[in-house]
C-alpha positions in Angstrom: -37.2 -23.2 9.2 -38.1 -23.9 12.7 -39.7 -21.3 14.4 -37.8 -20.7 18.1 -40.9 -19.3 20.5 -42.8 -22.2 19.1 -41.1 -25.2 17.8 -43.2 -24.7 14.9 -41.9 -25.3 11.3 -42.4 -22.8 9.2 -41.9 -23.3 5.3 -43.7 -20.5 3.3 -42.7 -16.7 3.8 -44.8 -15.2 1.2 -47.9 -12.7 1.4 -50.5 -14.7 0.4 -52.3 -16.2 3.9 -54.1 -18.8 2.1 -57.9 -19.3 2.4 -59.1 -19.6 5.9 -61.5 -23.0 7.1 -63.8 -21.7 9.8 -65.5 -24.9 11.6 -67.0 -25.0 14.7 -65.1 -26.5 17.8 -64.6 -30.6 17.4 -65.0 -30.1 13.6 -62.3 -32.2 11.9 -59.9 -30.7 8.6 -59.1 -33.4 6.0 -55.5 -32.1 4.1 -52.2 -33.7 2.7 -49.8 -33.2 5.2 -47.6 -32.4 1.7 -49.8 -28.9 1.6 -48.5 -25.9 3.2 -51.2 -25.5 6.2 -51.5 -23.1 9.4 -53.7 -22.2 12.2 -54.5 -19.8 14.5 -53.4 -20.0 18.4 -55.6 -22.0 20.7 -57.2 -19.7 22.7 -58.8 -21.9 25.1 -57.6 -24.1 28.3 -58.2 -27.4 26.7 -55.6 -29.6 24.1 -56.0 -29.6 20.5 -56.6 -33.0 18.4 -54.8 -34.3 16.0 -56.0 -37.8 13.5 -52.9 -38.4 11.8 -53.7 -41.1 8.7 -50.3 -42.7 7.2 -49.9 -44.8 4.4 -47.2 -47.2 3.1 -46.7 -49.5 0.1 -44.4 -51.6 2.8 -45.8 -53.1 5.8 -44.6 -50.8 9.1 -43.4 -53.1 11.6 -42.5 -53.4 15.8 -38.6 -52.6 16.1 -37.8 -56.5 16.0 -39.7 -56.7 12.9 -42.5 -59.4 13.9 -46.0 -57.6 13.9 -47.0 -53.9 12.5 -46.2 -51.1 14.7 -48.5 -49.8 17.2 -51.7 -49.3 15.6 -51.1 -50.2 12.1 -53.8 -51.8 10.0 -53.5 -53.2 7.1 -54.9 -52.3 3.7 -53.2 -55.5 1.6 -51.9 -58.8 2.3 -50.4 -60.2 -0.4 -51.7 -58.3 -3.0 -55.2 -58.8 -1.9 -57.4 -56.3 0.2 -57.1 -57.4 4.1 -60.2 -59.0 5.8 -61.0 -57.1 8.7 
């Protein structure tokens, strides 16, 4: 359900908050993007981060389909682990 005030989608309305991660500033959470997550507002003047790692068993390729998309790397070519 998407939240209106912040665009945020919201998929877990129980009681149970979860177990807070309490890092210091520039610290970096590691999490499935399949488990239900949340944070606290940003109560400072500067952007968050976000590292967002995707994976695919099929390369992800440029709209006409001639060389990976943006900044895709790949793991395998042709079965075999790619040389980097």
């Amino acid at each position: 359900m998407r939240e209106e005030e912040t665009n945020d989608l919201v998929g877990y309305f129980g009681n149970d908050l979860g177990d807070p991660v309490l890092v210091p500033a520039g610290s970096i959470a590691c999490f499935s993007s399949t488990a239900f997550h949340r944070s606290g507002p940003n109560t400072t003047d500067r952007m968050r981060r976000v590292y967002l790692a995707q994976y695919s068993s099929e390369p992800i390729l440029n709209e006409v389909g001639t060389a990976p998309r943006h900044l895709a790397e790949p793991l395998l070519v042709g079965g075999e682990r790619a040389q980097s």
